[in-house]
C-alpha positions as CSV (number, residue, x, y, z in Angstrom):
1,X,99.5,-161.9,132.8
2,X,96.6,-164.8,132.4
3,X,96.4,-166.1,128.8
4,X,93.1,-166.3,127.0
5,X,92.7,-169.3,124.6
6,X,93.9,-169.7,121.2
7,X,96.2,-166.7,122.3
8,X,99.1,-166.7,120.4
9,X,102.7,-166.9,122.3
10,X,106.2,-167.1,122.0
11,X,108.5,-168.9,124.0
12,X,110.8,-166.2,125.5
13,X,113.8,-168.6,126.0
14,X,113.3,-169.9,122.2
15,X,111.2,-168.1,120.0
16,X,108.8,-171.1,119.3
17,X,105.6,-170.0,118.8
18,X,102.0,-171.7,119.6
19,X,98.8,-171.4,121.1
20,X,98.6,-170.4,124.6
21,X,95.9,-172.0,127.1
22,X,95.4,-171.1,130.6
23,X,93.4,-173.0,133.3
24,X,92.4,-171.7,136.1
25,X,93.3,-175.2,138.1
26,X,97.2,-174.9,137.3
27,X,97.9,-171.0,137.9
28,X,100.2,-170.1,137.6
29,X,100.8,-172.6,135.6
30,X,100.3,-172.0,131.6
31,X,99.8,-174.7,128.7
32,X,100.2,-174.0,125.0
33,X,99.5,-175.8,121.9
34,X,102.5,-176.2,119.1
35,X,102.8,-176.1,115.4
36,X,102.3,-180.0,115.6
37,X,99.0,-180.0,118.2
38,X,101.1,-181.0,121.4
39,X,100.3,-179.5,124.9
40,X,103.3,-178.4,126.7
41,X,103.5,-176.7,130.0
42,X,105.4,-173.3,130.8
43,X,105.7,-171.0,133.9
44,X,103.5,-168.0,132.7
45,X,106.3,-166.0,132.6
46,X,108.0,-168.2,130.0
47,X,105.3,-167.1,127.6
48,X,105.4,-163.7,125.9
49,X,102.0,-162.7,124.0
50,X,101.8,-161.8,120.5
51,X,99.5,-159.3,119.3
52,X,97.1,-160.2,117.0
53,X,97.2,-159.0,113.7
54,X,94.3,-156.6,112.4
55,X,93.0,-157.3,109.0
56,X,91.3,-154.3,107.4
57,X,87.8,-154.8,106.3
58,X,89.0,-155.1,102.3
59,X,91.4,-157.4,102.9
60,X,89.4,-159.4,105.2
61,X,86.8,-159.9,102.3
62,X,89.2,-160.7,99.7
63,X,90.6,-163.8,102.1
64,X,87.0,-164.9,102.1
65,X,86.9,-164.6,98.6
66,X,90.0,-166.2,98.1
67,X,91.1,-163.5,96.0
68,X,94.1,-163.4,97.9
69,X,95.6,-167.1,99.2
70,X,96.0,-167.3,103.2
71,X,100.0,-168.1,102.2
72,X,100.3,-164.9,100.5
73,X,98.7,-163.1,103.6
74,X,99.9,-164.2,106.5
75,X,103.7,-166.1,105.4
76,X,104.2,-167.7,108.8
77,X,102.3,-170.5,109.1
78,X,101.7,-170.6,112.9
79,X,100.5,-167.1,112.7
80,X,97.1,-167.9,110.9
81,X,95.8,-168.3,113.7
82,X,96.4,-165.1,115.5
83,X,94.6,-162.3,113.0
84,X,91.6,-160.3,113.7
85,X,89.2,-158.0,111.8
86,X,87.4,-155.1,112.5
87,X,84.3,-153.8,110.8
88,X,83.9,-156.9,108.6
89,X,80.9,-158.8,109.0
90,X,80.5,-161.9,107.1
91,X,78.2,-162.4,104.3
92,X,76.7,-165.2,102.1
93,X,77.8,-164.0,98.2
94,X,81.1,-163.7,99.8
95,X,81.8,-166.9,101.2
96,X,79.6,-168.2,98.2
97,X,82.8,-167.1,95.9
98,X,85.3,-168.5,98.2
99,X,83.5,-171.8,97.9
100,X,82.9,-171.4,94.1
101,X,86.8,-170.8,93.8
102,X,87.4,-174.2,95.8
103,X,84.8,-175.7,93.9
104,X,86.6,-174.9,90.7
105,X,89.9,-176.3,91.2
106,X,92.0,-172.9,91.1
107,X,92.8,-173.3,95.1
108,X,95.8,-175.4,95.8
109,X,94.5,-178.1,98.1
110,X,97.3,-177.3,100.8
111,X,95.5,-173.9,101.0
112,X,92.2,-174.9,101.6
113,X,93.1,-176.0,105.2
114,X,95.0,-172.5,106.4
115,X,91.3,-170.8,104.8
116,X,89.1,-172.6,106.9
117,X,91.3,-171.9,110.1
118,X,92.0,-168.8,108.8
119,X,88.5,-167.3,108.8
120,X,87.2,-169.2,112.3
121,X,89.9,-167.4,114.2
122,X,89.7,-164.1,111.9
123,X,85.7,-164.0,112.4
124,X,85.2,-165.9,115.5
125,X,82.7,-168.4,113.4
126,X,80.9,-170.8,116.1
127,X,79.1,-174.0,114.9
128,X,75.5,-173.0,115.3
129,X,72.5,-173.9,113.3
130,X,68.8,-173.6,113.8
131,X,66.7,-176.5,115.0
132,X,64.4,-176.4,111.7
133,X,65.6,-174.7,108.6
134,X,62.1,-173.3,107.2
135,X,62.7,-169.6,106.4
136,X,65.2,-168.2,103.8
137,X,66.7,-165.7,106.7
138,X,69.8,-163.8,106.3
139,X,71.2,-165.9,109.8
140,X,69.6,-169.3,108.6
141,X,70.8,-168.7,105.1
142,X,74.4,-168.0,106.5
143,X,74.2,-170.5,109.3
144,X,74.1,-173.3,106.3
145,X,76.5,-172.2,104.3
146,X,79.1,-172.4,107.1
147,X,78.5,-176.2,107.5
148,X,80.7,-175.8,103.9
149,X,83.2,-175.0,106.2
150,X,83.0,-177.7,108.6
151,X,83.3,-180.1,106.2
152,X,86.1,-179.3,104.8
153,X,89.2,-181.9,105.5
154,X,92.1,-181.3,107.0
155,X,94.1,-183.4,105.2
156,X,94.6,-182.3,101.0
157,X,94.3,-186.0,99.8
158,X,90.6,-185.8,101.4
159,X,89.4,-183.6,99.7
160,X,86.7,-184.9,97.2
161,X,84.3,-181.5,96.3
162,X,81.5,-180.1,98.5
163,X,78.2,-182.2,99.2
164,X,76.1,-182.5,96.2
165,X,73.8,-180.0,95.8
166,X,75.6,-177.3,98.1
167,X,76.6,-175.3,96.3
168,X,73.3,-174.8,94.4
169,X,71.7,-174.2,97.4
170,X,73.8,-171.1,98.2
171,X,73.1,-170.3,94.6
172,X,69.5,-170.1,94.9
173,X,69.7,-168.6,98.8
174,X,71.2,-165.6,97.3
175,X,68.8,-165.3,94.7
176,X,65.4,-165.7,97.3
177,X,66.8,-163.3,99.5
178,X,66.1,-160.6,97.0
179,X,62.6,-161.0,97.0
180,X,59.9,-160.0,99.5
181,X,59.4,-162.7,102.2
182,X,56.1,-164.2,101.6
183,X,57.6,-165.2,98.3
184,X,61.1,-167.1,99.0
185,X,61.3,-170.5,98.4
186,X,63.3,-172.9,100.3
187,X,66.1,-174.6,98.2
188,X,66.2,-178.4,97.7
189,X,68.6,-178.9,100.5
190,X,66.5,-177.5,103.5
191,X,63.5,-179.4,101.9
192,X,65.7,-182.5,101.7
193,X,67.2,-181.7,105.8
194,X,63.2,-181.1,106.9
195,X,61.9,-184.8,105.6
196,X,65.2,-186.5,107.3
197,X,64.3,-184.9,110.5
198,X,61.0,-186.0,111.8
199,X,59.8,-189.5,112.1
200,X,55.8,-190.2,111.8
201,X,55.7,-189.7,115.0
202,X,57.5,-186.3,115.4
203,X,55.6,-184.2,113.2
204,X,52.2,-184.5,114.0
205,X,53.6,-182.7,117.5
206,X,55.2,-179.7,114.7
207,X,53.3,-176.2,114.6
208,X,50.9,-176.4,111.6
209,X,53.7,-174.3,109.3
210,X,56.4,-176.4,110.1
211,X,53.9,-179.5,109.2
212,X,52.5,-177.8,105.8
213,X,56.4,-177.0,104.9
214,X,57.4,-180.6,105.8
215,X,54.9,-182.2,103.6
216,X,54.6,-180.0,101.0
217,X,58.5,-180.7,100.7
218,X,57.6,-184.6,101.2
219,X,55.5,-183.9,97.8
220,X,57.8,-182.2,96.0
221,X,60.5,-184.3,96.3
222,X,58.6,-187.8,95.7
223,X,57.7,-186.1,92.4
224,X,61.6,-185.9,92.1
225,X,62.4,-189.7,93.0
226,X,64.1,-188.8,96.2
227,X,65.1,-192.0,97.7
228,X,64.7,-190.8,101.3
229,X,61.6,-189.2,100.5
230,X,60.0,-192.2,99.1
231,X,60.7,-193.8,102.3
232,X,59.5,-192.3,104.5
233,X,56.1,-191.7,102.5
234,X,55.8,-195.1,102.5
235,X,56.5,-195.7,106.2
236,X,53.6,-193.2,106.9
237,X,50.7,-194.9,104.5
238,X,52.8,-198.7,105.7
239,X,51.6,-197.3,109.5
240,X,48.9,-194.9,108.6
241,X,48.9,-191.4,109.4
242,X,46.4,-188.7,110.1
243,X,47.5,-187.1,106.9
244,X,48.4,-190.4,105.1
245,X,46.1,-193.1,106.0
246,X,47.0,-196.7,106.1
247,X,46.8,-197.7,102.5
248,X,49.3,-201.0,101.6
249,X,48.9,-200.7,97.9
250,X,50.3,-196.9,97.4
251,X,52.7,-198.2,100.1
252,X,53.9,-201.1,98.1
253,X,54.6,-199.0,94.9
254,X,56.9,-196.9,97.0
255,X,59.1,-199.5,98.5
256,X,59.5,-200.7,94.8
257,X,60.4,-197.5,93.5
258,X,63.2,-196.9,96.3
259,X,64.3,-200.7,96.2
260,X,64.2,-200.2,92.7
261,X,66.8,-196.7,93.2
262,X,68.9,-198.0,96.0
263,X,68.8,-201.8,96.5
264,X,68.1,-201.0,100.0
265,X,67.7,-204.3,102.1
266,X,65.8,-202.9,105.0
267,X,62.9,-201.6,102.2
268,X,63.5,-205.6,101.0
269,X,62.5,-206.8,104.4
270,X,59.8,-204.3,104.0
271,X,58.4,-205.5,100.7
272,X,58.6,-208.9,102.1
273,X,55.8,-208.1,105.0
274,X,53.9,-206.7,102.3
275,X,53.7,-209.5,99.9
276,X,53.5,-212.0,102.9
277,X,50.2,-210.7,104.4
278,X,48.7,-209.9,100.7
279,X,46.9,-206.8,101.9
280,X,48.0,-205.0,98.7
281,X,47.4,-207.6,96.4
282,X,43.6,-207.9,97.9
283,X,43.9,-209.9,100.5
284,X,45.7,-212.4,98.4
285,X,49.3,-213.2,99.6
286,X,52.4,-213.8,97.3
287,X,54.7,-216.0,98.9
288,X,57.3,-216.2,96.0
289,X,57.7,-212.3,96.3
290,X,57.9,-212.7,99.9
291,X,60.3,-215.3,100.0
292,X,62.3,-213.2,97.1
293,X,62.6,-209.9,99.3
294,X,62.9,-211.6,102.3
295,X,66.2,-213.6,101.3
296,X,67.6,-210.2,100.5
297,X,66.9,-209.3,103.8
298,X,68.4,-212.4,105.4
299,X,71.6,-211.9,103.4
300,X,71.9,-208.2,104.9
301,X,71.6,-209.0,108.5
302,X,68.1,-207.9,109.2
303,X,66.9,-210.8,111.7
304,X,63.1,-210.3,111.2
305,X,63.7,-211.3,107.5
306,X,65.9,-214.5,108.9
307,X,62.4,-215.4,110.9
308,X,60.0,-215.1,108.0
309,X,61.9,-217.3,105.9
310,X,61.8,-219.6,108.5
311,X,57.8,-219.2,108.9
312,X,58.0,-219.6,105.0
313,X,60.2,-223.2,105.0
314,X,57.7,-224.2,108.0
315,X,54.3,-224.1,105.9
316,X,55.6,-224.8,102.6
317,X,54.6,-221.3,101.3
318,X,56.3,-219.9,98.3
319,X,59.3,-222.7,98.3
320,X,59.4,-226.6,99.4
321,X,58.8,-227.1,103.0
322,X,62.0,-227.8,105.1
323,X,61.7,-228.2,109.0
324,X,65.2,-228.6,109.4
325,X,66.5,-225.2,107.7
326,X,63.4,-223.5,109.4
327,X,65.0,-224.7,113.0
328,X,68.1,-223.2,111.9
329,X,67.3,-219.9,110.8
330,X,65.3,-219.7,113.8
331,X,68.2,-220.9,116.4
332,X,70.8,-218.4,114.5
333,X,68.5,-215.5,115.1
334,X,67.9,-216.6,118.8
335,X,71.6,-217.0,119.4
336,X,72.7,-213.5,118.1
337,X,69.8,-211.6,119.7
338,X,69.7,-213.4,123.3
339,X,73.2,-212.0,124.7
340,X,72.0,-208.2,123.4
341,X,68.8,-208.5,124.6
342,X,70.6,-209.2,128.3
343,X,72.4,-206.4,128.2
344,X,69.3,-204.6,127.7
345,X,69.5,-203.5,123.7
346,X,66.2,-203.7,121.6
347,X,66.1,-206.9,119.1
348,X,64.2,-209.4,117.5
349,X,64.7,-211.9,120.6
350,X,60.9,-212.0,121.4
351,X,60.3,-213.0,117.9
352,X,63.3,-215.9,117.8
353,X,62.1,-217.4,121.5
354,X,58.5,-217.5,120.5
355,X,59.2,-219.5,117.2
356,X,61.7,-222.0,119.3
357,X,59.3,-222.8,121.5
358,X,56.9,-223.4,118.7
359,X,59.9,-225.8,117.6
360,X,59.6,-227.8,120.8
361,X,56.1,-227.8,121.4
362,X,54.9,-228.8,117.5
363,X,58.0,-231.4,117.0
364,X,59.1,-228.7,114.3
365,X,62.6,-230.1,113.2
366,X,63.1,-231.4,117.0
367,X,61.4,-233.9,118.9
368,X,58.4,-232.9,121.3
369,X,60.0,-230.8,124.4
370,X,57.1,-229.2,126.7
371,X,58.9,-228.0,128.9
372,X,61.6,-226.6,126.7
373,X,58.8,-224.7,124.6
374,X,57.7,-223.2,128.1
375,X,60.9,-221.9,128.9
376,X,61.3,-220.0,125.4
377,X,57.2,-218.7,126.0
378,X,59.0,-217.5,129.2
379,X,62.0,-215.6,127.7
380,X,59.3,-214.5,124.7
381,X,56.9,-213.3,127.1
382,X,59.7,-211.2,129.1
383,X,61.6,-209.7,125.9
384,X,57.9,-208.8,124.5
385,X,57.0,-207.2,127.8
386,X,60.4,-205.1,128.0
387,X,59.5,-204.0,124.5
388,X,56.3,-202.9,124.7
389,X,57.1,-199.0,125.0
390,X,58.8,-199.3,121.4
391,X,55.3,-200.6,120.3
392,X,56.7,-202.1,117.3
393,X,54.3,-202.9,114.4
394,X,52.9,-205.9,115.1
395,X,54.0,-206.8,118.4
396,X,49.9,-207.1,119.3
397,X,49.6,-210.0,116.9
398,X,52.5,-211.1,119.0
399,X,51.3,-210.7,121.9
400,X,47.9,-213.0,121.5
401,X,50.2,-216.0,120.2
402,X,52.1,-215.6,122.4
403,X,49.5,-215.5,125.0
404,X,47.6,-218.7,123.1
405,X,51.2,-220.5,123.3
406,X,51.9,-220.4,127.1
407,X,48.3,-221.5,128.1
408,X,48.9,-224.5,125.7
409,X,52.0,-225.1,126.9
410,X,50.8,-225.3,130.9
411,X,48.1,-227.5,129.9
412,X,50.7,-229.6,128.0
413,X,53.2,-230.1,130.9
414,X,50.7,-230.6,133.5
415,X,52.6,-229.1,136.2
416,X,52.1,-226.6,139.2
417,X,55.5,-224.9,138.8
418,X,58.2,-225.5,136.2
419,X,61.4,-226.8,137.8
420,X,64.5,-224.9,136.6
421,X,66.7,-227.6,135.6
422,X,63.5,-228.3,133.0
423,X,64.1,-225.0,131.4
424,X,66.9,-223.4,129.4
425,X,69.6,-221.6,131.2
426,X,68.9,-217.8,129.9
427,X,65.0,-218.1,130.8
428,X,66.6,-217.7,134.9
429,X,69.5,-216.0,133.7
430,X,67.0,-213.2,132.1
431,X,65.2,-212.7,135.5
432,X,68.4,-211.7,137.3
433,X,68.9,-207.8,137.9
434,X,70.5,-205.9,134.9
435,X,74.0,-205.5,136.6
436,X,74.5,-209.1,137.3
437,X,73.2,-210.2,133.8
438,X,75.8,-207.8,132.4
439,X,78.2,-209.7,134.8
440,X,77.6,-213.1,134.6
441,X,77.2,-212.5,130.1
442,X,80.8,-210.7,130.4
């Protein structure tokens, strides 16, 4: 006798009963899963099957329903996960009830748990989806509606409602499916799951229906003030798209209405690029906005907003100029991104080295250090180079003063070769192989 998984045994010696397991390695060894989720190991012959329960087809849809409580049906525990049903086939409106009954607080929340098992063993439910939601189908319709049950905790005091919006969607599933095709609508949910899933970059690769769906859904849900969907309308006019071309103004009014919803920092750090380069104010920057947005950014981590204050306390522009603060923000963001950059992880290290070596080379808080300013160039000009396949927005206006600093820089030290005790210790340490950075860093 082999056991199948999520069989349900007995002990023959002492009646326990749990979840058999067989593999193939250990014949004729068996496993089985207890009450309490522990794997224990029995001679096959140890283990007795237990038939599965069969569930007629009414009954089967009233435990989806939750017309009848899993407790009621099935006393023993344990056993909820040996049943089976036979001409039954699961459909939306009646899970839609079950749900609705959870929903509305009539379900003791220690029963909510034995109905979710309940109905994967009793209908075999596998955790399949489609790639792109963007027909009302019977199998896509159905296919969401079971990530209800996914979510659902297996602990009672976790249990805090379905997503928002869920159960509305089903709601208006059900009602598209009775009309003819060409008419159904998709329900705010899939719209919502269709602008979250491509980047700018993604969807112009789409088929032309998946595109017209995407931004028609983009549309719609701007007009609703959807904080995602503002975002990432403005990332395609702050880039420029085919279908959205660059246009900083319309982009501008965006980030304010999401910063405005959310108080999201990264849209801060956002804002703060716009205002500093003025092309949405006409060409005319506003430092004091910048400087504004950009603090906001610096207090929530983000190290590109850490380096435009410190281009801001450098020049004076939007608050009194401070060398000495510059230096610092620029050494803090050059210490936390260096070790990550070794070990190969994208950051803003390019960004940090380049502005130290400004430091050294323009006397910036720190006296004159040529050749210290050429070792940072150095590490700029490798972490920029290891970037490039991001191609990060930009990195080309990076790239040319960057280029501009380390031909000043040779002229300025005056030497054939730079000796390596005249350089900082990461710009050799960065030219070592991967494995033995990761060594030498650990």
């Amino acid at each position: 006798m082999c056991f199948q998984i999520d069989d349900c045994a007995r002990v023959i010696a002492d009646g326990r009963i749990g979840r058999a397991v067989s593999f193939d390695m250990f014949r004729p060894i068996g496993g089985w899963f207890t009450e309490g989720g522990e794997l224990e190991y029995f001679p096959e012959e140890a283990l007795e099957r237990i038939q599965p329960r069969i569930l007629p087809p009414e009954v089967a849809r009233a435990l989806v329903r939750l017309q009848t409580l899993p407790s009621l049906l099935v006393p023993q525990k344990i056993a909820r996960i040996n049943v089976r049903t036979k001409g039954y086939p699961l459909t939306l409106p009646d899970l839609l009830a079950g749900y609705e009954r959870i929903d509305s607080g009539s379900i003791p929340t220690e029963e909510i748990d034995d109905w979710r098992w309940m109905l994967l063993r009793l209908l075999r439910l596998k955790r399949e989806r489609p790639e792109v939601y963007d027909e009302v189908r019977e199998d896509y319709a159905l296919a969401y509606a079971l990530e209800g049950i996914w979510s659902l905790p297996h602990k009672p005091e976790d249990w805090h409602g379905f997503p928002r919006g869920f159960l509305d969607d089903l709601r208006m599933l059900v009602e598209e499916w009775k009309k003819p095709r060409d008419e159904r609508q998709l329900p705010p949910g899939w719209k919502k799951k269709l602008v979250r899933q491509f980047s700018e970059d993604e969807i112009g690769h789409q088929t032309a229906r998946i595109q017209r769906l995407f931004y028609e859904a983009l549309e719609a849900l701007c007009a609703e003030e959807d904080p995602d969907a503002l975002r990432k309308k403005g990332r395609f006019l702050y880039r420029g798209t085919r279908r959205y071309p660059h246009n900083r103004l319309l982009c501008r009014d965006l980030f304010l209405h999401h910063y405005a919803l959310t108080g999201d920092a990264e849209t801060a750090n956002t804002l703060g690029k716009i205002y500093d380069d003025g092309r949405a104010e006409g060409g005319v920057p506003d430092h004091a906005q910048a400087f504004f947005y950009f603090s906001i950014g610096y207090a929530a981590g983000f190290y590109e907003s850490a380096c435009k204050l410190g281009d801001l306390f450098v020049q004076g522009l939007g608050i009194v100029p401070n060398q000495r603060i510059a230096l610092r923000l620029y050494e803090e963001v050059y210490d936390n991104t260096r070790h990550a950059f070794c070990l190969g992880e994208h950051t803003q290290f390019a960004d940090a080295a380049l502005r130290m070596g400004n430091c050294y080379s323009q006397g910036i808080g720190v006296a004159v250090d040529h050749a210290r300013a050429y070792g940072y160039d150095l590490e700029a000009n490798l972490a920029l180079a290891q970037r490039a396949p991001e191609d990060d927005v930009g990195d080309a206006m990076l790239a040319a003063d960057l280029h501009r600093a380390l031909q000043q820089e040779k002229q300025a030290y005056d030497k054939p070769c730079v000796q390596p005790d005249a350089l900082p210790f990461h710009t050799w340490l960065l030219r070592i192989k991967k494995p033995f950075q990761q060594m030498l860093l650990r």
